[in-house]
Backbone as CSV, one residue per row, in Angstrom:
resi,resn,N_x,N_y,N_z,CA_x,CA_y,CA_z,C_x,C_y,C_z
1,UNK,7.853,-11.587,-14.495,8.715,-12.577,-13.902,8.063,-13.966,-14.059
2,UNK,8.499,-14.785,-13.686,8.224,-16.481,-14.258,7.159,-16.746,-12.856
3,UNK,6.593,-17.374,-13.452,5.874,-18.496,-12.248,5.068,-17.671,-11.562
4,UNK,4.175,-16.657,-11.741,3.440,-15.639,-11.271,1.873,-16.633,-11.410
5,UNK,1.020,-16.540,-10.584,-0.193,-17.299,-10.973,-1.068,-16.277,-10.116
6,UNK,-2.332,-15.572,-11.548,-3.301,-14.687,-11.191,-4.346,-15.450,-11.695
7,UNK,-5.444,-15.190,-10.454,-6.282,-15.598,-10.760,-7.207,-15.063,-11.653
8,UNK,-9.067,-15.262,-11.427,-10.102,-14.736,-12.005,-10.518,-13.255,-11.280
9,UNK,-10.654,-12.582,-12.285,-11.279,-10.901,-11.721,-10.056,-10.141,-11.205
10,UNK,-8.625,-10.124,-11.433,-8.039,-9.617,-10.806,-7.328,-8.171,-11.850
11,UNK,-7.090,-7.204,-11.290,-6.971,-6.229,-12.150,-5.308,-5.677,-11.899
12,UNK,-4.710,-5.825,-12.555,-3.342,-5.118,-12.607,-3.263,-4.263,-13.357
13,UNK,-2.564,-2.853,-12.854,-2.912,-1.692,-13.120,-1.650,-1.343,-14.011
14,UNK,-1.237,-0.603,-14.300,-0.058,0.242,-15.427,1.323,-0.029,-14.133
15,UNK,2.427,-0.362,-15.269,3.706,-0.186,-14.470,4.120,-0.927,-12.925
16,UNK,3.381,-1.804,-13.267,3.324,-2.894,-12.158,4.601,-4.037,-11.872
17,UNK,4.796,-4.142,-10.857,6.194,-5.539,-10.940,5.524,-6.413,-9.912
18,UNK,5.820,-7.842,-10.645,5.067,-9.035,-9.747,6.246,-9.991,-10.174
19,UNK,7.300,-9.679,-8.904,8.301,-11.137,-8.814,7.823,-12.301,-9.268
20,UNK,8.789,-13.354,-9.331,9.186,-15.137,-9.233,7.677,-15.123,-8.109
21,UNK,7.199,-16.288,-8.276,6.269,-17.199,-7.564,5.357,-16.120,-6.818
22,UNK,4.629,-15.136,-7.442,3.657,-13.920,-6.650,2.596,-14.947,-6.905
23,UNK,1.396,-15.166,-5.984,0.421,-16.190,-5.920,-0.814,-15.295,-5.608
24,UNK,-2.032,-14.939,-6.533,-2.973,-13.771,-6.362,-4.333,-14.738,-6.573
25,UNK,-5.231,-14.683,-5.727,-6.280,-15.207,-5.079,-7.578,-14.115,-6.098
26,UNK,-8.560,-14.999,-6.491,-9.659,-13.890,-7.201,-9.756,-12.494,-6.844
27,UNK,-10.149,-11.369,-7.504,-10.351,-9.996,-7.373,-9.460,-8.996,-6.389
28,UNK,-8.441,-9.671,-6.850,-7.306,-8.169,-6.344,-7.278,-7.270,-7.240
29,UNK,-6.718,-6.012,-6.732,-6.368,-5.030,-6.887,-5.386,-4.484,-7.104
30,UNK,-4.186,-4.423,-8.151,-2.813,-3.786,-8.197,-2.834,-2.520,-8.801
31,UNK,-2.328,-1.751,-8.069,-2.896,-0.238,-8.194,-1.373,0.430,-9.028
32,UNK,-1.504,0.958,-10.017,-0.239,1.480,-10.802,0.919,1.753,-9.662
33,UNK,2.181,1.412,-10.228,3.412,1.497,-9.947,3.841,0.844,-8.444
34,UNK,3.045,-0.072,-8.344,3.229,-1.079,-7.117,4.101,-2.340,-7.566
35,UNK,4.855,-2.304,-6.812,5.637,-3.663,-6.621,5.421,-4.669,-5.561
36,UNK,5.277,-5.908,-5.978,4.915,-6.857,-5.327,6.440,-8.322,-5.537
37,UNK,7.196,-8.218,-4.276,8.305,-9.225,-4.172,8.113,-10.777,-4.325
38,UNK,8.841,-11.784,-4.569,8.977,-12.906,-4.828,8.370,-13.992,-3.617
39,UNK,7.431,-14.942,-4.064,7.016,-16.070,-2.907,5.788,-15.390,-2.146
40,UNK,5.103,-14.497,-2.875,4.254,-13.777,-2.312,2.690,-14.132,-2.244
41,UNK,2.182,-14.922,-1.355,0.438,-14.980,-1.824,-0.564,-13.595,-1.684
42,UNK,-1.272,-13.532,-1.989,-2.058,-12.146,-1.743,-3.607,-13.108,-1.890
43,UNK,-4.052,-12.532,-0.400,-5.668,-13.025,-0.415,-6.738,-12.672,-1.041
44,UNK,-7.517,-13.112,-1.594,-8.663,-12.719,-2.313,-8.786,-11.611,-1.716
45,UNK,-9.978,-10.027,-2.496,-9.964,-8.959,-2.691,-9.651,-8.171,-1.858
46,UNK,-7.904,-8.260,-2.055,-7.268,-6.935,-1.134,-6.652,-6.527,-2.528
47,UNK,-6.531,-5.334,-2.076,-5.409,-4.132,-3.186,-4.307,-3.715,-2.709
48,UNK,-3.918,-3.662,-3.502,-2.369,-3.292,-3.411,-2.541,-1.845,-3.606
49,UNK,-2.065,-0.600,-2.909,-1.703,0.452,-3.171,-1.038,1.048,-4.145
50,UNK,-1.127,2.406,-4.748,-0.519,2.398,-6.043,1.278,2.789,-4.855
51,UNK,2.141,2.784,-6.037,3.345,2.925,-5.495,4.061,2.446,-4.386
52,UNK,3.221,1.225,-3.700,3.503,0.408,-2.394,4.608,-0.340,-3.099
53,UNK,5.515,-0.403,-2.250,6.313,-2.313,-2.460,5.993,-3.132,-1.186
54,UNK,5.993,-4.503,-1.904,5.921,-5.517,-0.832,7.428,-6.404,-0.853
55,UNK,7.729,-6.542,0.832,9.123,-7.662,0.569,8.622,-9.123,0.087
56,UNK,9.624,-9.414,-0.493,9.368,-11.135,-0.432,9.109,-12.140,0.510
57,UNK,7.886,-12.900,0.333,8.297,-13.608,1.565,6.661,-12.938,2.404
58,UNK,6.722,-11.991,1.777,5.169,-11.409,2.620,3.964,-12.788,2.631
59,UNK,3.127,-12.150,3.324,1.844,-12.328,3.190,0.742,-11.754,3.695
60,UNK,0.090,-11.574,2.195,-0.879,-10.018,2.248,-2.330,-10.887,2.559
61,UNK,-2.898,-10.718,3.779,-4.549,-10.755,3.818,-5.133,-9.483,4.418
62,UNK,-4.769,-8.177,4.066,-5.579,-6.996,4.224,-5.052,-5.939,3.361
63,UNK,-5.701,-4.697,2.847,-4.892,-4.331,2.335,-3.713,-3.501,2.237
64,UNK,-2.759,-3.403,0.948,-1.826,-2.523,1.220,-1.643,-1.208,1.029
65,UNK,-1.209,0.093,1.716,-1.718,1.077,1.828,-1.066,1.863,0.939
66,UNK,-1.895,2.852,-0.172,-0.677,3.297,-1.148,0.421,4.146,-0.635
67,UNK,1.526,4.061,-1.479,2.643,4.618,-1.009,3.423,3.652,0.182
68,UNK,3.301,2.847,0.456,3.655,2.226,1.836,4.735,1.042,1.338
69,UNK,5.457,0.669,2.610,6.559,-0.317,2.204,6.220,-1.202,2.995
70,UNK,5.859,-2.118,2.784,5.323,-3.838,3.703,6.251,-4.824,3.679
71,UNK,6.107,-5.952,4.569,6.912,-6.634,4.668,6.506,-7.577,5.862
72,UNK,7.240,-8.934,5.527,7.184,-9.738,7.095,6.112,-10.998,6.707
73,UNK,6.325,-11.572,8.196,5.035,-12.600,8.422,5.214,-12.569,9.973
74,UNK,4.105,-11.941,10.921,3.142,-11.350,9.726,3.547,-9.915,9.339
75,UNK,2.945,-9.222,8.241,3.271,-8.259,7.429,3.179,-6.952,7.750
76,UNK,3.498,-6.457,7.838,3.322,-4.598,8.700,3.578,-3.701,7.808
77,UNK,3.441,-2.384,8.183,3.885,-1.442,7.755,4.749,-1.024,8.119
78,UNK,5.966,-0.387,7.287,7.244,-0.328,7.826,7.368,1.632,7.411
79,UNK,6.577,1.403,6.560,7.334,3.407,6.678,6.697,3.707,5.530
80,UNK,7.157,4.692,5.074,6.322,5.393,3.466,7.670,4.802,2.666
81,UNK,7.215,4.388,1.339,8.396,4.489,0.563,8.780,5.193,0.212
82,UNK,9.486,5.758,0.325,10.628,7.044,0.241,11.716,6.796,-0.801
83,UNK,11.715,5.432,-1.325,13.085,5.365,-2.307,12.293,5.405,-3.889
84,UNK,10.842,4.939,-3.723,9.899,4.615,-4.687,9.405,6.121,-5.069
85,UNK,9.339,6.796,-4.049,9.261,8.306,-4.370,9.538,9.245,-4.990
86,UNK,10.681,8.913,-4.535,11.599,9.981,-5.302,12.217,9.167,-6.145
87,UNK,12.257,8.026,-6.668,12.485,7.568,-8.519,11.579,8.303,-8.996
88,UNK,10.184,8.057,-8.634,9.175,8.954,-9.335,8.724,10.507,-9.245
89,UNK,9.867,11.073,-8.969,10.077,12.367,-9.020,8.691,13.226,-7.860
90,UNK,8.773,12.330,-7.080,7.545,13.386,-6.226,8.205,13.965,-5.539
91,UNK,7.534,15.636,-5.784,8.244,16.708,-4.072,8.545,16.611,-3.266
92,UNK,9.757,17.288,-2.588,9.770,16.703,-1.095,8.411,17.450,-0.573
93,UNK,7.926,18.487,-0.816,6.751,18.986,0.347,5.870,17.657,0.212
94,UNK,5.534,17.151,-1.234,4.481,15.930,-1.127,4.890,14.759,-0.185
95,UNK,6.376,14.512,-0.171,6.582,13.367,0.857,6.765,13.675,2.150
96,UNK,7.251,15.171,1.819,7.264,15.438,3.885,5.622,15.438,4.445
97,UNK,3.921,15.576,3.580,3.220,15.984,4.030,2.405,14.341,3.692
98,UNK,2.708,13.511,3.175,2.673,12.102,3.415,3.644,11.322,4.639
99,UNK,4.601,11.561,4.730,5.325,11.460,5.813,4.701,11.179,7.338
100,UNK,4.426,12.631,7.381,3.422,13.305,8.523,2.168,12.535,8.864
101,UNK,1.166,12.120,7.634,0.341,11.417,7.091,0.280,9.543,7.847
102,UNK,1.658,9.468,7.533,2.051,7.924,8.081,2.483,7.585,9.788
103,UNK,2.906,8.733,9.448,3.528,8.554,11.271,2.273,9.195,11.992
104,UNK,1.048,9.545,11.600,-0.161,9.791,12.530,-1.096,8.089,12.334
105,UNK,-1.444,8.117,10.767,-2.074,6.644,11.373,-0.940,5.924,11.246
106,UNK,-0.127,5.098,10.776,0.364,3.568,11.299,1.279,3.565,12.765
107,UNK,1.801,5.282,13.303,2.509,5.352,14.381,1.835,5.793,15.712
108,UNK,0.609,6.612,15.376,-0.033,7.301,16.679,-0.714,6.695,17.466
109,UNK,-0.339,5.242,17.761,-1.351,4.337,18.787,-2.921,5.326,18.826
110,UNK,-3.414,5.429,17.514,-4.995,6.002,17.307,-5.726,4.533,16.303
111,UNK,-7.322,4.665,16.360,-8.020,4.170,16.066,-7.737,4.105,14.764
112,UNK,-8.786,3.651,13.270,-8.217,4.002,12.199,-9.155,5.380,12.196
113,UNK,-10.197,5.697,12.643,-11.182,6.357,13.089,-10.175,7.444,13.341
114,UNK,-10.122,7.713,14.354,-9.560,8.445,14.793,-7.816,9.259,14.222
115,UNK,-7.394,8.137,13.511,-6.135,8.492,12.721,-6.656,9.106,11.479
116,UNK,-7.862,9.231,10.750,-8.539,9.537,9.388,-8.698,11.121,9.615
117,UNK,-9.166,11.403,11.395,-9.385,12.724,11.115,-8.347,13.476,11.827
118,UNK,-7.806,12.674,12.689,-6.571,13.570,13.143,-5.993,14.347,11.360
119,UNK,-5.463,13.478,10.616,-4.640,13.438,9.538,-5.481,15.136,9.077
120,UNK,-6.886,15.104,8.866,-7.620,15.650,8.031,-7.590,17.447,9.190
121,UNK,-7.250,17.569,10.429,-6.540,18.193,11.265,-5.665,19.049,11.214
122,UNK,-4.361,18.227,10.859,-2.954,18.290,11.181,-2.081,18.192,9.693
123,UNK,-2.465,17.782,8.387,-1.772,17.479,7.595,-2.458,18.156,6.725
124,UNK,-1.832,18.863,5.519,-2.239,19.378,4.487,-2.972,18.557,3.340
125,UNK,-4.132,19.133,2.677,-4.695,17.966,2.033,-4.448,17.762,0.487
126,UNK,-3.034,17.699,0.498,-2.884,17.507,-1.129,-3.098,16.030,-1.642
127,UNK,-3.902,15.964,-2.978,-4.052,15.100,-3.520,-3.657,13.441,-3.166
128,UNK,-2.485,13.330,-2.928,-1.682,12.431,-2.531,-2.335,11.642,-1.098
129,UNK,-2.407,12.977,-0.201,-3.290,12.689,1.018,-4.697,12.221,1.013
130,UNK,-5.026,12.805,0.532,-6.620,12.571,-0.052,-6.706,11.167,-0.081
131,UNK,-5.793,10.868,-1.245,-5.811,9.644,-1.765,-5.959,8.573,-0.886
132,UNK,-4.517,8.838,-0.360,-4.378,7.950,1.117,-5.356,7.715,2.067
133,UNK,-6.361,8.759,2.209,-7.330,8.704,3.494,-8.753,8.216,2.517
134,UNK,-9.007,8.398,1.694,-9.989,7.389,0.290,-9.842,6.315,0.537
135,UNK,-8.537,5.928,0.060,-8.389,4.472,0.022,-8.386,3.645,1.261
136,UNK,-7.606,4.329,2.961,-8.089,3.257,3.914,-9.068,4.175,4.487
137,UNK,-10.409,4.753,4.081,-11.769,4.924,4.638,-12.693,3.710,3.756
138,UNK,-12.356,3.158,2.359,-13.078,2.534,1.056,-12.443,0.909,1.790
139,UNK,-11.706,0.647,2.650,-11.283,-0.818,2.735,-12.147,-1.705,3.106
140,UNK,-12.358,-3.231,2.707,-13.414,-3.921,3.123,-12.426,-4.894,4.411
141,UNK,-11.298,-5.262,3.307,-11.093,-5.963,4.211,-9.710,-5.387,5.800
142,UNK,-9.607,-4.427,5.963,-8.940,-3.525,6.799,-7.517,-3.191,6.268
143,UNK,-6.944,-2.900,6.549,-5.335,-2.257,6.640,-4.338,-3.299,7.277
144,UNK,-3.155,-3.176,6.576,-1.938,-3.391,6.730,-1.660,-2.141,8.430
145,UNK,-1.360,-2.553,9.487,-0.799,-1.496,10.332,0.596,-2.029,10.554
């Protein structure tokens, strides 16, 4: 899209969409099949989740969690993407057991601590999950909740 300005060190991954006026700050992270909406700044080294979308209009200073749908100012987590999902042909058992996954940490008024192992508990650990609990245990600069 037009008018996109990336900076130095920043890595965009395979199958990526970066709307009109996306504004990316040194050493981000765009993790395959993430979409990122129009008028968007993103702060120096946060990542974008693979398969996340962001609305337009966001603004990202932590990061975004893969699979996740963001949005706002300020920016939250709004649910798993579920429409991004299933374009990309994932199972329902994989999204019902990501599902599960989301509504323990971004819904269970728990720690992130405490939401990492509930999950590891209560939710089956397929790949997908894994992933998810990798990537916000590896965050520097915290989570999107």
């Amino acid at each position: 899209m037009a008018y996109a300005h990336i900076a130095h060190d920043c890595r965009i991954r395979d199958n990526t969409i970066l709307a009109n006026a996306v504004t990316m700050a040194g050493h981000i992270v765009v993790e395959d099949f993430a979409i990122v909406g129009g008028l968007t700044p993103i702060h120096q080294f946060c990542r974008i989740g693979i398969h996340s979308i962001v609305g337009g209009l966001s603004r990202i200073n932590k990061d975004v969690p893969p699979y996740s749908k963001v949005a706002g100012i300020p920016t939250k987590v709004y649910g798993l993407n579920i429409v991004g999902l299933t374009r990309r042909n994932f199972p329902k058992d994989v999204i019902a057991n990501l599902k599960r996954a989301f509504r323990i940490i971004f819904r269970g008024g728990l720690n992130t601590t405490q939401a990492l192992a509930r999950v590891r508990e209560q939710v089956d650990l397929i790949p997908e999950v894994e992933y998810l609990l990798d990537f916000i245990s590896k965050t520097e600069r915290g989570i999107l909740k």
